[in-house]
C-alpha positions as CSV (number, residue, x, y, z in Angstrom):
1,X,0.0,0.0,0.0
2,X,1.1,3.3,-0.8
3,X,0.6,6.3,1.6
4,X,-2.0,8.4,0.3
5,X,-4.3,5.0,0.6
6,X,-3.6,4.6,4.2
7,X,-4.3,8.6,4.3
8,X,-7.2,8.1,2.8
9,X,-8.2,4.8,5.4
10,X,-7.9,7.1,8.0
11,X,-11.1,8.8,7.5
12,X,-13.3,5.8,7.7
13,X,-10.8,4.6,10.9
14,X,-11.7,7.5,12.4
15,X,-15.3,7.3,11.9
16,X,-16.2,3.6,13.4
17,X,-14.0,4.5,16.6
18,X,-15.9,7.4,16.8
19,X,-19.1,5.0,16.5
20,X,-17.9,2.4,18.8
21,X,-17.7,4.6,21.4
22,X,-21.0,6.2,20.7
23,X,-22.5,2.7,21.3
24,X,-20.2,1.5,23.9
25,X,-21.3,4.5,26.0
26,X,-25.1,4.1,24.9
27,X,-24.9,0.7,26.0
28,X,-23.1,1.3,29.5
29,X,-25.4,4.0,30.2
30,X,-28.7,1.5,29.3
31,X,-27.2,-0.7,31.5
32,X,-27.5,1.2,34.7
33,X,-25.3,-1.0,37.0
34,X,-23.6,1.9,38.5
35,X,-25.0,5.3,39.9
36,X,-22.7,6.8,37.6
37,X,-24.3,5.2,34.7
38,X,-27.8,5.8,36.0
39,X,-26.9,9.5,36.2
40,X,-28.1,10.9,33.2
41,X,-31.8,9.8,34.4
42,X,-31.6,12.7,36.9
43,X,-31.8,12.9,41.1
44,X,-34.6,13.7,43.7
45,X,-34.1,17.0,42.1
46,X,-35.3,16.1,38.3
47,X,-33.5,15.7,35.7
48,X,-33.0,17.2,32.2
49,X,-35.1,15.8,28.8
50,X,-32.0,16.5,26.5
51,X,-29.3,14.0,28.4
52,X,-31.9,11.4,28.8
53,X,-33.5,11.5,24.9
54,X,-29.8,11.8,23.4
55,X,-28.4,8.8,25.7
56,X,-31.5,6.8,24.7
57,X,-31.7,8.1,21.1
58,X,-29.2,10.5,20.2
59,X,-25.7,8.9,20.8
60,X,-26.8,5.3,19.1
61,X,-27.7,7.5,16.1
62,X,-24.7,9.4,15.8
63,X,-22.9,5.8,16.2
64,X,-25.2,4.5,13.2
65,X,-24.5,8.1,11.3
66,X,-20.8,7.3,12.0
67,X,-20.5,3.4,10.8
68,X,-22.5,4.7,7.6
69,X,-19.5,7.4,7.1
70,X,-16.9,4.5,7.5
71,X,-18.7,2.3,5.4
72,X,-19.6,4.7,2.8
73,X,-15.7,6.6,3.0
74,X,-13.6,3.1,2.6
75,X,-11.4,3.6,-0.8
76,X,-12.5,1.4,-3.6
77,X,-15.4,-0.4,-2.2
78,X,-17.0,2.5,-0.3
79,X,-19.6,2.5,-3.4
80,X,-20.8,-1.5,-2.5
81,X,-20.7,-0.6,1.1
82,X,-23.2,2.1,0.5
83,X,-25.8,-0.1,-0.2
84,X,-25.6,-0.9,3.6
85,X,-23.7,2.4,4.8
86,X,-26.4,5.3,3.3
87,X,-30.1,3.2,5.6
88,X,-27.8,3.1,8.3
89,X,-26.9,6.9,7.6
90,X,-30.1,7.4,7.5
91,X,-31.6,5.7,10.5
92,X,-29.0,7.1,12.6
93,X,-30.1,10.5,11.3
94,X,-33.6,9.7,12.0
95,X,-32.8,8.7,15.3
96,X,-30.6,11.9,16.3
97,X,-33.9,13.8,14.5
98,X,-36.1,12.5,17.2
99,X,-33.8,12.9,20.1
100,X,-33.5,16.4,19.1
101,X,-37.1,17.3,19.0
102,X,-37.9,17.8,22.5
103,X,-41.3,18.4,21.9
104,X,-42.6,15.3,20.7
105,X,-43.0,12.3,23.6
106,X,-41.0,9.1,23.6
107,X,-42.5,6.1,24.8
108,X,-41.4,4.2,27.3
109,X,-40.4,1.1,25.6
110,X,-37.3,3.0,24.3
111,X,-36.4,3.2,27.9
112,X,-34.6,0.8,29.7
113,X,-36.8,-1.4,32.1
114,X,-34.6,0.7,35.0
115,X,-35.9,4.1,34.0
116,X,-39.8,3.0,33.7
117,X,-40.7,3.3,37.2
118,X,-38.6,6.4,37.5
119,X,-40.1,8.0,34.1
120,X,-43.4,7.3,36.0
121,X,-42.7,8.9,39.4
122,X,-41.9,12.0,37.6
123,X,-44.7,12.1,35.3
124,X,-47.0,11.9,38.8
125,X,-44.6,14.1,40.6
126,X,-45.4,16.3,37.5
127,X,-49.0,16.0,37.8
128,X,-49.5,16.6,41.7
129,X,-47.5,20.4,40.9
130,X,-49.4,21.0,38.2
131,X,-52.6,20.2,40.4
132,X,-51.0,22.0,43.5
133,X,-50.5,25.4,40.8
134,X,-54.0,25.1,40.3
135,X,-55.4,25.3,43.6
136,X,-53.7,28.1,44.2
């Protein structure tokens, strides 16, 4: 191999590390075996939608987006690797769409089964305020 091929292999290198680690983290964080890895669910205190809709969503899209790239950037076969690399490009861009829109709900069977039961005390928690408010 000459050197501008290897140049041009770091590109696609760079992308699938960059999307390992988008799903290795996803996936540690899903887990939830650690309060460290349970922390982007929030405290007592609440929590905040964006860390918990890009962990869920957002990073396993960017790691799709990312293995697309890789697939799609390889040197000489790149153009039979799109065939797989441009849906997972897509899907992953889907998915990073969603995460971003803040405004529309995501249901709870994108959640891990540890985050159900905490989604659900907040939504009540939510609904006694909102019912407190109105009393007063």
């Amino acid at each position: 191999m000459d050197d501008p091929v290897i140049i041009r292999l770091l590109a696609p290198a760079g992308f699938a590390l960059v999307g390992v680690l988008c799903l290795l983290y996803s996936a540690w964080a899903r887990a939830g075996r650690s309060a460290r890895a349970r922390r982007w669910m929030g405290n007592e205190f609440g929590s905040t939608p964006n860390d918990e809709r890009m962990t869920v969503l957002g990073l396993p899209g960017i790691g799709l987006m990312c293995f697309g790239l890789a697939a799609v950037t390889i040197p000489r076969i790149g153009l039979y690797l799109a065939v797989i690399g441009a849906p997972l490009l897509l899907l992953g861009l889907a998915a990073l769409f969603l995460a971003l829109m803040l405004f529309i709900p995501l249901p709870d069977a994108i959640y891990p089964r540890w985050a159900r039961p905490l989604r659900q005390q907040r939504r009540e928690q939510e609904r006694a305020m909102k019912a407190w408010l109105r009393e007063r």
